[in-house]
MITI-733001 format. One record per residue (C-alpha): residue in one letter; x negated, y, z. Coordinates in steps of 0.5 Angstrom, whole numbers, padded with zeros to 4 digits, always signed. Each point is the difference from the previous one (the first is absolute). Example, Ala and Ser with C-alpha at 12.3 -4.5 7.8 and 13.67 -1.06 7.14 Angstrom:
residues 2
A-0025-0009+0016 S-0002+0007-0002 
***
This chain:
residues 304
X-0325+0187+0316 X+0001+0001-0007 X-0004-0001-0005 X-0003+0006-0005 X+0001-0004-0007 X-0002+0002-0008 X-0006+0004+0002 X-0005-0001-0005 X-0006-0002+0003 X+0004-0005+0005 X-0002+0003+0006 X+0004+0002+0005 X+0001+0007+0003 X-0006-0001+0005 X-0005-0002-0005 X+0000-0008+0001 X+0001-0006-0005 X+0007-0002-0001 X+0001-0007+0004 X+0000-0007-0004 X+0007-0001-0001 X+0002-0006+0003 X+0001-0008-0003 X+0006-0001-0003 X+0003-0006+0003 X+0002-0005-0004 X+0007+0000-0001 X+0005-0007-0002 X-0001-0002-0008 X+0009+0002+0000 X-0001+0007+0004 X-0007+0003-0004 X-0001+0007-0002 X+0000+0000-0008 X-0002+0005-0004 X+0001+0000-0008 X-0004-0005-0004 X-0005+0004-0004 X+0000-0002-0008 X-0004-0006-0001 X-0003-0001-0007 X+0002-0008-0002 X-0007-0001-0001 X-0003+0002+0007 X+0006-0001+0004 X-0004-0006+0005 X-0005-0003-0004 X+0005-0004-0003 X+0004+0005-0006 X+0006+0000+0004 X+0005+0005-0002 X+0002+0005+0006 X+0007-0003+0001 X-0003-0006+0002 X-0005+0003+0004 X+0005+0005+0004 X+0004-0007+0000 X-0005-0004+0004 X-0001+0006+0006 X+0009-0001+0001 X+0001-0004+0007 X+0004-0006-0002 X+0007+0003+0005 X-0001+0006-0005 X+0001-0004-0006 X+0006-0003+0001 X+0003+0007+0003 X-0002+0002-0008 X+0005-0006-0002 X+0006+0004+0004 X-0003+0006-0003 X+0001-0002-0006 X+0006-0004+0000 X+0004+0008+0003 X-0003+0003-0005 X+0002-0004-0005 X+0007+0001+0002 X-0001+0007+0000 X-0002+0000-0007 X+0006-0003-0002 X+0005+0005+0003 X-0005+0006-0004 X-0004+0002+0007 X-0006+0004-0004 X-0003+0002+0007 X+0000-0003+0008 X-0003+0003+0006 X-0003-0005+0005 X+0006+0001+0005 X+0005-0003-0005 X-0005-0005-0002 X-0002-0002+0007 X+0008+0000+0002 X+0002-0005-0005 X-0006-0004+0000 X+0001-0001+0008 X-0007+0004+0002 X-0003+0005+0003 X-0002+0006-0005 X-0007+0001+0003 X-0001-0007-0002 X+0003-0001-0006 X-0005+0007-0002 X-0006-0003+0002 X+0002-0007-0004 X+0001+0005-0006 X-0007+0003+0001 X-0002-0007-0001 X+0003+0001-0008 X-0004+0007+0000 X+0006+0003+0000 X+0002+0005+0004 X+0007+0004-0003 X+0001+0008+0001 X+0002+0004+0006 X+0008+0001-0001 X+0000-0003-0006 X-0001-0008+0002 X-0003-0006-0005 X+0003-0001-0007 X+0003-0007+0001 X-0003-0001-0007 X-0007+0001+0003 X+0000-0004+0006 X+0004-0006-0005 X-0006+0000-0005 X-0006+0001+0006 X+0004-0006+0005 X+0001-0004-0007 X-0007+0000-0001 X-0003-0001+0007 X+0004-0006+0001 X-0002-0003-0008 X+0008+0000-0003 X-0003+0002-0006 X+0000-0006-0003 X+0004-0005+0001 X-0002-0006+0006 X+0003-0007-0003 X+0004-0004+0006 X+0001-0007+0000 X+0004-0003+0006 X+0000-0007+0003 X+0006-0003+0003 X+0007+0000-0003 X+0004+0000+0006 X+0004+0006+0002 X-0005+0005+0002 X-0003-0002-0007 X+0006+0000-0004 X+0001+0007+0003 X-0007+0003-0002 X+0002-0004-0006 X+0005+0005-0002 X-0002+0006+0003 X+0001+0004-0005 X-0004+0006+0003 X-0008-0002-0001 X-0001+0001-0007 X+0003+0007+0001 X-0006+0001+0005 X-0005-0004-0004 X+0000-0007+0003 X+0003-0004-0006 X+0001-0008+0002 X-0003-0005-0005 X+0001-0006+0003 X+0004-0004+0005 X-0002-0006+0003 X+0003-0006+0004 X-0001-0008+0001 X+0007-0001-0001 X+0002-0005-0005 X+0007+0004-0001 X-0003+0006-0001 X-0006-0001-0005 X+0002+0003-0007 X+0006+0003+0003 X+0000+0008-0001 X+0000+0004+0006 X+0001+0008-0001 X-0001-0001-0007 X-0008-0005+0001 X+0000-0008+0000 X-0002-0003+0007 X-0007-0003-0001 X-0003-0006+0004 X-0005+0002+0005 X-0005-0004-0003 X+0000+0006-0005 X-0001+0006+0004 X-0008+0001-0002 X+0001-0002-0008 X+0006+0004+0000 X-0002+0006+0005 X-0007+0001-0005 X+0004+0000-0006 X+0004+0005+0001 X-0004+0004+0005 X+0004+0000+0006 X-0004+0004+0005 X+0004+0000+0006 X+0004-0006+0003 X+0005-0001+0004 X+0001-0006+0006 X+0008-0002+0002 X-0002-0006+0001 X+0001-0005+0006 X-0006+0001+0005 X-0002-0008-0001 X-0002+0002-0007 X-0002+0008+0000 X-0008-0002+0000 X+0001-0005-0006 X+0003+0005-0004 X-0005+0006+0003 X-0006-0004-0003 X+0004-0002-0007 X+0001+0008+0000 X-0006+0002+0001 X-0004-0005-0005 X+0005+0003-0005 X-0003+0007+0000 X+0005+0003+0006 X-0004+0006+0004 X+0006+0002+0004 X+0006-0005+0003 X+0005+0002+0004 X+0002-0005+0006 X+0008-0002+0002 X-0002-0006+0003 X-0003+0000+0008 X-0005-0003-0001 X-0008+0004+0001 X-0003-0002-0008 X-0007-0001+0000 X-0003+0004-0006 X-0007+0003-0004 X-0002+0007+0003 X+0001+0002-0007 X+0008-0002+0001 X+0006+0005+0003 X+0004-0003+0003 X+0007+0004+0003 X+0004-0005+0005 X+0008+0002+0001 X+0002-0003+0006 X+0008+0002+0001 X+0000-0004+0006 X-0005+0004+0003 X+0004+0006-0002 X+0006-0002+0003 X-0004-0001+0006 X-0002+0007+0001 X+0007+0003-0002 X+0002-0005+0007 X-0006+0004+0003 X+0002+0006-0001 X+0008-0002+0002 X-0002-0003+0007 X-0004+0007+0001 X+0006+0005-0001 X+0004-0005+0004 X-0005-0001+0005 X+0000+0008+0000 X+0006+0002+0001 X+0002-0005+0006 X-0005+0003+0003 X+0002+0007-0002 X+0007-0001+0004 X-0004-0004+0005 X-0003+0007+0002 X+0005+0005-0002 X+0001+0005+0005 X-0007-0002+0005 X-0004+0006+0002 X-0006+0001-0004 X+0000-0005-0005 X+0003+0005-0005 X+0004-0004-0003 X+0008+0003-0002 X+0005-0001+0006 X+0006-0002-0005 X+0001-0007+0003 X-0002-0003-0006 X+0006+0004-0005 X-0005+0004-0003 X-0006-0001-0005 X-0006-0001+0004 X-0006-0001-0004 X+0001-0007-0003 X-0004-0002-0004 X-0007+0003+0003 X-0004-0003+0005 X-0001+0002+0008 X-0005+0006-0002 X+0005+0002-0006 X-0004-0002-0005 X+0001-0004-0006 X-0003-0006-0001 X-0003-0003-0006 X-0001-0006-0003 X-0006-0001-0005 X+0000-0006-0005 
***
């Protein structure tokens, strides 16, 4: 049956009412319908005189944030060889995602480009900035001059995004006073004066495990709001502290996930090519098969 529709009195062609619409389920934070967000005066915005951008910000799943990141970093680049406008074909292939998906994180923005036209890159880096606060600088300190710290030391790639490092610290003897990547190595018993002085608003952990908490609490007496954690340790923190963990252990551990799948797949490829009714190949293993995917021919994604 099909339903008569934009009839002005809103009954059907046998007179009765329309019928009340379903309720809509409730969809998963990172696949919700999003609809523009309405201009929000400061003052009124939630009680509170949050700006729109922070009000848009709140309603942003956290798996779509750090898309945005990726977005951002593409169009940067873009940028920076004279792209003036993106369709969001280009941008999902080079930011490795679907473009379906990466329209809805767009909408988060309000942003919606133009049919045949695309995005301007100019836009989306200004809205992106926004929305993820790079219009200001966040001061870093990192903790811990071993290897990894000397590398984020020297990284000359955070102050062009906004993320200047201000402090270093260790407990070596050796290495207080000496400049690394152009900043003198201070004791860790100088973290919460040093990180107030300067401002420091995001610190970073690259020490051993045994001391990663220690260090967390002497960050946070500091003034740090955000601390991003390289040792494998869980930190106990306030509520009003972010704390983001990189585990590269882990990470290697779900890259040798996927390698064992793929072999795994392939063995059992060859193992069925030519039986009737698997509907696998029948090339005796010399062909592609379908490495990579599961038994149903799906991919399988790993979510942090």
């Amino acid at each position: 049956m099909v339903t008569q529709r934009g009839r002005r009195d809103g009954a059907d062609s046998a007179g009765r009412p329309p019928r009340r619409p379903r309720r809509p389920e409730t969809p998963d934070a990172d696949n919700a319908p999003t609809a523009e967000m309405p201009a929000v005066p400061a003052a009124a915005a939630n009680g509170r005189g949050d700006a729109p951008e922070a009000v848009r910000a709140k309603q942003i799943p956290e798996a779509a944030v750090a898309r945005l990141a990726v977005y951002l970093r593409v169009l940067s680049g873009m940028s920076e060889q004279g792209a003036t406008t993106v369709s969001s074909e280009e941008l999902s292939q080079a930011a490795g995602v679907n473009s379906a998906k990466l329209r809805k994180d767009l909408s988060y923005l309000g942003s919606y480009g133009t049919r045949g036209v695309g995005y301007e890159v100019s836009v989306l880096v200004s809205q992106i900035e926004r929305i993820l606060g790079l219009t200001r600088q966040h001061k870093v300190a990192v903790v811990g001059i071993g290897n990894l710290g000397h590398a984020l030391a020297n990284y000359g790639g955070f102050p062009g995004r906004g993320f200047p490092v201000e402090a270093l610290f260790d407990l070596d003897a050796d290495l207080i006073g000496v400049p690394v990547g152009g900043l003198p190595v201070s004791h860790m018993d100088d973290i919460p004066r040093i990180c107030a002085e300067r401002g420091i608003s995001i610190g970073v952990i690259a020490t051993p495990p045994t001391a990663a908490q220690s260090v967390c609490d002497r960050l946070v007496a500091g003034g740090v709001q955000c601390i991003l954690n390289f040792a494998p340790v869980v930190l106990q923190v306030p509520a009003h502290i972010e704390v983001r963990k990189v585990d590269l252990a882990v990470e290697l551990q779900i890259l040798s996930f996927h390698v064992a799948r793929r072999a795994d797949d392939a063995a059992s490829n060859q193992g069925n090519s030519g039986l009737p009714g698997t509907g696998l190949p029948s090339d005796n293993g010399q062909g592609s098969g379908r490495n990579g995917t599961g038994p149903d021919g799906r991919e399988m994604v790993v979510r942090s």
